[in-house]
DSSP file (Angstrom, degrees, kcal/mol; ACC not computed):
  #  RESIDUE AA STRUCTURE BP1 BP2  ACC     N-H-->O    O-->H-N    N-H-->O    O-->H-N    TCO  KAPPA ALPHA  PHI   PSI    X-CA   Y-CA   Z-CA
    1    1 A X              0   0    0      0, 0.0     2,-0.4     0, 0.0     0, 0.0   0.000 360.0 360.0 360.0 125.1  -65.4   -0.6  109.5
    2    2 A X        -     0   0    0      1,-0.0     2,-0.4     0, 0.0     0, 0.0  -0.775 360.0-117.4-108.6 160.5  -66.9    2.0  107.4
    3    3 A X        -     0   0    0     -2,-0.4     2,-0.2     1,-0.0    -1,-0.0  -0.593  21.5-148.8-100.5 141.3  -67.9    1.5  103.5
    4    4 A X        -     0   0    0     -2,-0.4     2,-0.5     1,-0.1    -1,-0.0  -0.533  18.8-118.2-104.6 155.7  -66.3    3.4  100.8
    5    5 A X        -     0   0    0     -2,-0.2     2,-0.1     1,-0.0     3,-0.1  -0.802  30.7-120.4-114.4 138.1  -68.0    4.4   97.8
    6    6 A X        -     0   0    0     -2,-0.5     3,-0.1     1,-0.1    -1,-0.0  -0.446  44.5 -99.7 -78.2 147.1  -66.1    2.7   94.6
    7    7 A X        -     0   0    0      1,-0.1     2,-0.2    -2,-0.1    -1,-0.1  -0.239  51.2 -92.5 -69.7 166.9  -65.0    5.9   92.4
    8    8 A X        -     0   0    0      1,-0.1     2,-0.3    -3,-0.1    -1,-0.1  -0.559  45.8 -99.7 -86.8 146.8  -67.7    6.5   89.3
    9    9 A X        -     0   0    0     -2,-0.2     2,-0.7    -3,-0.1    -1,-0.1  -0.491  31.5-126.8 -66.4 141.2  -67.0    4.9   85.9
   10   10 A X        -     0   0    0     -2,-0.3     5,-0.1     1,-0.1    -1,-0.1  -0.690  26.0-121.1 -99.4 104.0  -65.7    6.9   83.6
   11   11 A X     >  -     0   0    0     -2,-0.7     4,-1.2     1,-0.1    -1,-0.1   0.131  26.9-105.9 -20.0 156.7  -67.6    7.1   79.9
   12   12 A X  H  > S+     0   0    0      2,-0.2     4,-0.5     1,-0.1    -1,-0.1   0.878 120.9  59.7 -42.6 -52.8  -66.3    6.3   76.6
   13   13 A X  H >> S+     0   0    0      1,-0.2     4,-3.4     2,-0.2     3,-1.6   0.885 109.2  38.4 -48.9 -59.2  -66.2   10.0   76.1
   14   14 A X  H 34 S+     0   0    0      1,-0.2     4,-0.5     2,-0.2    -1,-0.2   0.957 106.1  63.1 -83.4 -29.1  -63.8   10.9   79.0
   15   15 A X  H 3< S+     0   0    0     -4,-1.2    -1,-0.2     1,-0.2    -2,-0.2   0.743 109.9  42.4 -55.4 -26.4  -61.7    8.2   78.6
   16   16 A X  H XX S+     0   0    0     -3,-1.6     3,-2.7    -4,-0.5     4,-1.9   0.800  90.9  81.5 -78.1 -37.6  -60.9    9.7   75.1
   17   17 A X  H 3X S+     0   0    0     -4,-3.4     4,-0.6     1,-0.3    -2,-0.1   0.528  88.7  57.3 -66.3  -1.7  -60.5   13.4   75.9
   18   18 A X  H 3> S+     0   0    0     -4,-0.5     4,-2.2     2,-0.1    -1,-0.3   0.774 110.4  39.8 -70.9 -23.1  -57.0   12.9   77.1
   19   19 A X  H <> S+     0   0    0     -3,-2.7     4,-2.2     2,-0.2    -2,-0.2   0.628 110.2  58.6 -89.2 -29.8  -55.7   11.4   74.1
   20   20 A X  H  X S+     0   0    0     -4,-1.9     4,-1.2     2,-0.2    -3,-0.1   0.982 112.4  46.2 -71.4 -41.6  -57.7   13.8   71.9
   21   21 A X  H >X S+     0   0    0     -4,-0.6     4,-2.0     2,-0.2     3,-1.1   0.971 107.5  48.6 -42.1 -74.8  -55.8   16.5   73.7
   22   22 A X  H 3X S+     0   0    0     -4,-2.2     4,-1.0     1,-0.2    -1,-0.2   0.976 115.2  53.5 -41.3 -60.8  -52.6   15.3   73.6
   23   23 A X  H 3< S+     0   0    0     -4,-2.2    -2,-0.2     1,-0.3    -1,-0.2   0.682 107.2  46.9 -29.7 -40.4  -53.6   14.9   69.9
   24   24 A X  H X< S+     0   0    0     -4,-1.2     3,-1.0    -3,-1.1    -1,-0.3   0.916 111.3  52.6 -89.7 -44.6  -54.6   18.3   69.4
   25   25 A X  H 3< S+     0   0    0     -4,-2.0     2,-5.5     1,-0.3    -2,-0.2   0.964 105.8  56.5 -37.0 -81.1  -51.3   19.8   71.2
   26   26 A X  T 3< S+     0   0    0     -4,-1.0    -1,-0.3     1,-0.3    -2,-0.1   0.164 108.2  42.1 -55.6  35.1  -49.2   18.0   69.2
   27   27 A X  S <  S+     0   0    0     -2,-5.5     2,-0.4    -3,-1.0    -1,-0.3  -0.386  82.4 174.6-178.9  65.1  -50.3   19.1   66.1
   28   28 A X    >   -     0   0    0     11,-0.1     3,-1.7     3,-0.1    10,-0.3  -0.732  51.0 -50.3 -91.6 129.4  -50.8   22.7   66.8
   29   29 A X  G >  S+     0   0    0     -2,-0.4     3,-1.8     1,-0.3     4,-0.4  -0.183 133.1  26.4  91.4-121.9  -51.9   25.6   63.8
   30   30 A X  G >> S+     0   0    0      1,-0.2     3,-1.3     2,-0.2     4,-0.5   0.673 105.1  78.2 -17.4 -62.3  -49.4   24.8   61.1
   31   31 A X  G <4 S+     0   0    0     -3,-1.7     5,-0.5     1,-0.3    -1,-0.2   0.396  77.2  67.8 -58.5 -25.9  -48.8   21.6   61.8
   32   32 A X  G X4 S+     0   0    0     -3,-1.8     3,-0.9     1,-0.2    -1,-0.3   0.879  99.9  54.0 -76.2 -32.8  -52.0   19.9   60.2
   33   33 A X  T <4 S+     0   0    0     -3,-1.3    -2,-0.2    -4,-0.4    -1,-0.2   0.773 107.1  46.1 -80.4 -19.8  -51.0   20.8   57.0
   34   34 A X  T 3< S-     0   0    0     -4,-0.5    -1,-0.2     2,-0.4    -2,-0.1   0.359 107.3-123.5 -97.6  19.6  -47.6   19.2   57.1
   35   35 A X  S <  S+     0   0    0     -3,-0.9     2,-0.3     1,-0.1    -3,-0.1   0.627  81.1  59.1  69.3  -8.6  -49.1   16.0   58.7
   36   36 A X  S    S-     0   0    0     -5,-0.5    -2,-0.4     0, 0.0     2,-0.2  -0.922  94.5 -80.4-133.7 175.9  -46.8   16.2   61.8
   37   37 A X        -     0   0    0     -2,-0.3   -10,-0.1     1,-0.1    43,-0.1  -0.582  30.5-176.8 -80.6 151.6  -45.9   18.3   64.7
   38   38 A X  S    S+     0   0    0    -10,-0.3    42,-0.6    -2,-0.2    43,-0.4   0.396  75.6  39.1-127.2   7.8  -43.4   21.1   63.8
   39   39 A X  E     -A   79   0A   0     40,-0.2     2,-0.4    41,-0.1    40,-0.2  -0.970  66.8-169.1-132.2 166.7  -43.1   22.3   67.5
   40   40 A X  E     -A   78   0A   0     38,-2.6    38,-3.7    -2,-0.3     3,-0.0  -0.981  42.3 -79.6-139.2 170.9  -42.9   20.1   71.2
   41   41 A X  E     -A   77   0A   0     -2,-0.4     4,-0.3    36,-0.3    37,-0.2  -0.126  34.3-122.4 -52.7 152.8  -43.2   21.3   74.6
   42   42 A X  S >> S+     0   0    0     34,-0.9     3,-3.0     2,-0.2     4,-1.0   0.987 119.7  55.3 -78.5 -83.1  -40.0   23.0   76.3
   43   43 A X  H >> S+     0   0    0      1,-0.3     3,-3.9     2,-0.2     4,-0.5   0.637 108.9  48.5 -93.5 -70.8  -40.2   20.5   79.1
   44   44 A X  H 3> S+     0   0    0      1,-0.3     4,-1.8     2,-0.3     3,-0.3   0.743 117.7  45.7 -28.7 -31.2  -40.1   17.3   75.9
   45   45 A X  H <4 S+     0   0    0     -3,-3.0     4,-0.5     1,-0.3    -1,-0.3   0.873 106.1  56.2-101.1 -11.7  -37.2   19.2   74.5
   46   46 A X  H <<>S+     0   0    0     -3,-3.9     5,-0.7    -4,-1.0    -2,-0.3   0.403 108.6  46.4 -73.7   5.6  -35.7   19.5   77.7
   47   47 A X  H ><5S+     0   0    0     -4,-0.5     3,-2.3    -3,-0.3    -2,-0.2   0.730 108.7  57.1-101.5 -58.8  -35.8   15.8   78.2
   48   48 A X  T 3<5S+     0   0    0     -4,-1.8    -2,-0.1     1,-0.3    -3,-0.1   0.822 111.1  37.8 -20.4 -48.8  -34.5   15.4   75.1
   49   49 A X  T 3 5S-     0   0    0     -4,-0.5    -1,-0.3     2,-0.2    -2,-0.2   0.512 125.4 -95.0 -91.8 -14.4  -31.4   17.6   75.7
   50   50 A X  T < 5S+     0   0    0     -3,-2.3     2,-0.4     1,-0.3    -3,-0.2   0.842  82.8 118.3  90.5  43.4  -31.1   16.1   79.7
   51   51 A X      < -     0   0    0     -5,-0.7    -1,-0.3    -4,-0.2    -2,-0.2  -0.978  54.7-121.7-146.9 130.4  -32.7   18.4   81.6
   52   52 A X    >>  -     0   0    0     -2,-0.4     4,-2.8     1,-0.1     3,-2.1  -0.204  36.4 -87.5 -86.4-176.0  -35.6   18.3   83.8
   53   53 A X  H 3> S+     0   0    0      1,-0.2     4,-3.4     2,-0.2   -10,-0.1   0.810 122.1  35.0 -28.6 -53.4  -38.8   20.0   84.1
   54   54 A X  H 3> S+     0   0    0      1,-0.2     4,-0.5     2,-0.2    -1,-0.2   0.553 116.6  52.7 -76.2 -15.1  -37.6   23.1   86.2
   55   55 A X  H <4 S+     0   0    0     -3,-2.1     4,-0.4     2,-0.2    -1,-0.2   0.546 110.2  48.4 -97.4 -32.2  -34.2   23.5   84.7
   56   56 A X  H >< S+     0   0    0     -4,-2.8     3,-1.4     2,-0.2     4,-0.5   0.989 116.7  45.6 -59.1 -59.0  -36.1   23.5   81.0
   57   57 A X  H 3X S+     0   0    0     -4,-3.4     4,-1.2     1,-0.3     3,-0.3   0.843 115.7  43.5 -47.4 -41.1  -38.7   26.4   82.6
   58   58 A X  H 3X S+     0   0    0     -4,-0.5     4,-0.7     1,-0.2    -1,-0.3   0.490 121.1  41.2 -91.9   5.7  -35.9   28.7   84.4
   59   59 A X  H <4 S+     0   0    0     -3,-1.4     6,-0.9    -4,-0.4     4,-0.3   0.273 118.1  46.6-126.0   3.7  -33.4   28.4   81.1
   60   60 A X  H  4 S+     0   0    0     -4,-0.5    -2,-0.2    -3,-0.3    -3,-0.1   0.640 123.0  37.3-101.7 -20.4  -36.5   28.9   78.4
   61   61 A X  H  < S+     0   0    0     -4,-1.2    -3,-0.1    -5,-0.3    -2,-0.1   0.981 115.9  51.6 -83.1 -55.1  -37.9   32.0   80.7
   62   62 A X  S  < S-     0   0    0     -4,-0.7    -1,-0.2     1,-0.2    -3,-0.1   0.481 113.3-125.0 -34.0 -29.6  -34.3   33.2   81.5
   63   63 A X  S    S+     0   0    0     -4,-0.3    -1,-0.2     6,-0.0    -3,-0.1   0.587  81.9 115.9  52.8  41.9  -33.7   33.1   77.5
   64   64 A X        +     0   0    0     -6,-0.2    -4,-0.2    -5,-0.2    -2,-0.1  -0.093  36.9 127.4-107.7   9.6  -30.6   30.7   78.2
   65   65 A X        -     0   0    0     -6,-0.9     3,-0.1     1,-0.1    -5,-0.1  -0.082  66.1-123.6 -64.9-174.5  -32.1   27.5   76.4
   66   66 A X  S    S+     0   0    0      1,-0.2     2,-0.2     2,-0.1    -1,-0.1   0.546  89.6  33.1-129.3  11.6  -30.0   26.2   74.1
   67   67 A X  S    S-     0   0    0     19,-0.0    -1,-0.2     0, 0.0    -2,-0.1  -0.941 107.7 -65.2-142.8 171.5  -32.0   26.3   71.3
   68   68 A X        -     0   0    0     -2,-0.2    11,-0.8    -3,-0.1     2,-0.4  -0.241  46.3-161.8 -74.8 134.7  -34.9   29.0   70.2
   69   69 A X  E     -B   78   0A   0      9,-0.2     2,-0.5    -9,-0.1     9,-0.2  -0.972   3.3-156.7-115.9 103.5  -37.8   28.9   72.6
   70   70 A X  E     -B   77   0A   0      7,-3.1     7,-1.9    -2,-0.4     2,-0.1  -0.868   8.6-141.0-111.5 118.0  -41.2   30.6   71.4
   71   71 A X  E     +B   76   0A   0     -2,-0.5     5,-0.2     5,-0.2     3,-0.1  -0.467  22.3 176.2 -51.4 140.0  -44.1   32.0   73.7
   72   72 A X  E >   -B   75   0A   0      3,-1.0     3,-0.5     1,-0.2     2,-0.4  -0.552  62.1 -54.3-173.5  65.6  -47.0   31.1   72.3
   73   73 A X  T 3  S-     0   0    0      1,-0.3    -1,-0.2     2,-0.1     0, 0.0  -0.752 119.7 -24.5 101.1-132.5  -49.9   32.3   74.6
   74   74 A X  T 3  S+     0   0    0     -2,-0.4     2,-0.3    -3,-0.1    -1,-0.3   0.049 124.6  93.3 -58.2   0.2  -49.1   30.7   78.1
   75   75 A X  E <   - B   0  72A   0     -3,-0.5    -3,-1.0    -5,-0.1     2,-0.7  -0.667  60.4-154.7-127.4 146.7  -47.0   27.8   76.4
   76   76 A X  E     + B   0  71A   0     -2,-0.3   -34,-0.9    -5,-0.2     2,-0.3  -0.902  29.9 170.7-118.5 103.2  -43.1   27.8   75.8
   77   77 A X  E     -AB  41  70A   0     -7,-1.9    -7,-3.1    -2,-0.7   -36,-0.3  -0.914  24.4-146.5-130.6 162.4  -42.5   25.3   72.7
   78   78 A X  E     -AB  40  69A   0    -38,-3.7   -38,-2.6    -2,-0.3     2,-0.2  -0.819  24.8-110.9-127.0 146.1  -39.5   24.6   70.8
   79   79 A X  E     -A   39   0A   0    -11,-0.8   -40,-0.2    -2,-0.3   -41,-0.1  -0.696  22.2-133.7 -88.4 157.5  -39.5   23.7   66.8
   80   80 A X  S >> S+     0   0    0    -42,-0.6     4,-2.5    -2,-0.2     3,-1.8   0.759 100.1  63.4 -66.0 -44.1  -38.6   20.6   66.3
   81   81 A X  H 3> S+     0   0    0    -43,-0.4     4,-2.0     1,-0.2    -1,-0.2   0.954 106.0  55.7 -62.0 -48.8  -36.0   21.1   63.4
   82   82 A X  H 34 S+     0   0    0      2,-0.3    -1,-0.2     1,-0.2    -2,-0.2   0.426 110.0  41.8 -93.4   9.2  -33.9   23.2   66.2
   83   83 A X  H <> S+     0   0    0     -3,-1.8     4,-3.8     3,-0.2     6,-0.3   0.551 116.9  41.3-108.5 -34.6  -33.8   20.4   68.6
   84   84 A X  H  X>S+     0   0    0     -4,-2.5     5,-3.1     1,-0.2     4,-1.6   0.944 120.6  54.7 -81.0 -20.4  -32.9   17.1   66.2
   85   85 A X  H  <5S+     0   0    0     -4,-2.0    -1,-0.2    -5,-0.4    -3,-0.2   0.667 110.0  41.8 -74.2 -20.9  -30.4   20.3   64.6
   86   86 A X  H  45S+     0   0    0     -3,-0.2    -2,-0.2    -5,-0.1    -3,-0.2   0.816 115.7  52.3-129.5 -70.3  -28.8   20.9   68.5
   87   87 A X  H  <5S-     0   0    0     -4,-3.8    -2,-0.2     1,-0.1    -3,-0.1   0.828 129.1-102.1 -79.6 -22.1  -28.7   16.8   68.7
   88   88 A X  T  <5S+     0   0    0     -4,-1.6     7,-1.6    -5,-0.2    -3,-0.2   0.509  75.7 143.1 113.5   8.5  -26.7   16.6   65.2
   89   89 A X  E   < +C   94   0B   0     -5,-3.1     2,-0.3    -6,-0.3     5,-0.2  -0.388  13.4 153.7 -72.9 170.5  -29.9   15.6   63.0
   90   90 A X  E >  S-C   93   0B   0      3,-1.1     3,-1.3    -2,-0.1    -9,-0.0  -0.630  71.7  -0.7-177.7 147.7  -30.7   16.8   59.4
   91   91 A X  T 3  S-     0   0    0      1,-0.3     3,-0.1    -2,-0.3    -2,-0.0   0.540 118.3 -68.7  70.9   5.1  -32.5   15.2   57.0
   92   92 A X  T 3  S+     0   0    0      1,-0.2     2,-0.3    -8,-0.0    -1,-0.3   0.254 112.7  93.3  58.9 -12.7  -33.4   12.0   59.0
   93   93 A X  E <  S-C   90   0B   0     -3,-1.3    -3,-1.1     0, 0.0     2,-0.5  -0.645  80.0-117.3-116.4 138.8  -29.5   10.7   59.0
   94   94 A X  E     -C   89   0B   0     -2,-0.3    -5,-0.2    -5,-0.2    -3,-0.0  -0.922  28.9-166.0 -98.4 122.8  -27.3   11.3   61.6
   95   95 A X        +     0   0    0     -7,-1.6     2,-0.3    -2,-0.5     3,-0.3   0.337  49.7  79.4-123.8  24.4  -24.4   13.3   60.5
   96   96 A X  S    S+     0   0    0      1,-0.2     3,-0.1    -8,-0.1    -2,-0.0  -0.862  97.3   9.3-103.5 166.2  -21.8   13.4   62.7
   97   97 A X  S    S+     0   0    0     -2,-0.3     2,-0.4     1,-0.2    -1,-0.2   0.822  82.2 148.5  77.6  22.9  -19.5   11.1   63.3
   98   98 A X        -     0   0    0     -3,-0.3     2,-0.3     2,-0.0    -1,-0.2  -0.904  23.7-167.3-113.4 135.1  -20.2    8.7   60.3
   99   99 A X        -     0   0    0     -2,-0.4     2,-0.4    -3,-0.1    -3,-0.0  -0.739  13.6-136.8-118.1 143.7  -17.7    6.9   58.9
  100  100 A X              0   0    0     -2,-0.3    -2,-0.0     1,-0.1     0, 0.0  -0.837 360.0 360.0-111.5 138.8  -17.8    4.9   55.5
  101  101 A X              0   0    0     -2,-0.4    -1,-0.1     0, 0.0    -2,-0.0   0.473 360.0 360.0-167.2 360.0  -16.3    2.0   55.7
């Protein structure tokens, strides 16, 4: 039986720097000044819409997404207003299909 060496402990420090990351994407440029994010990732808005990773990438590259797709270095991200606008948002309220009643 041979002995295995237990993986190293991970700092406080590294433990954070994924979450600071995620933190700092989402809340790219612009986006600090209106206190949220005002774009997400193509593959997040392809989830959104039903589609997975590889179907988001080949219809964002293709320029067949189904809502406007921006290059932005190496990154493909989508505003947010054009994805809840695509699902039928505005405003917060959903506004088809509502009935008074």
């Amino acid at each position: 039986m041979t002995a295995t060496t237990p993986p190293p402990i991970q700092s406080e420090q590294q433990l954070e720097r994924p979450r600071e990351r995620a933190e700092r994407d989402a809340t790219p440029g612009i986006a600090a000044h209106f206190g949220q994010p005002v774009v997400m990732g193509v593959v997040t808005a392809g989830r959104l819409l039903g589609m997975g990773r590889t179907k988001a990438y080949r219809l964002a590259r293709s320029g067949q997404f189904p809502c406007l797709v921006l290059r932005i270095g190496g990154r493909y991200v989508v505003p947010i207003h054009e994805v809840r606008a695509l699902l039928g948002y505005r405003d917060d309220e959903r506004r088809d299909h509502e009935t008074k009643g």
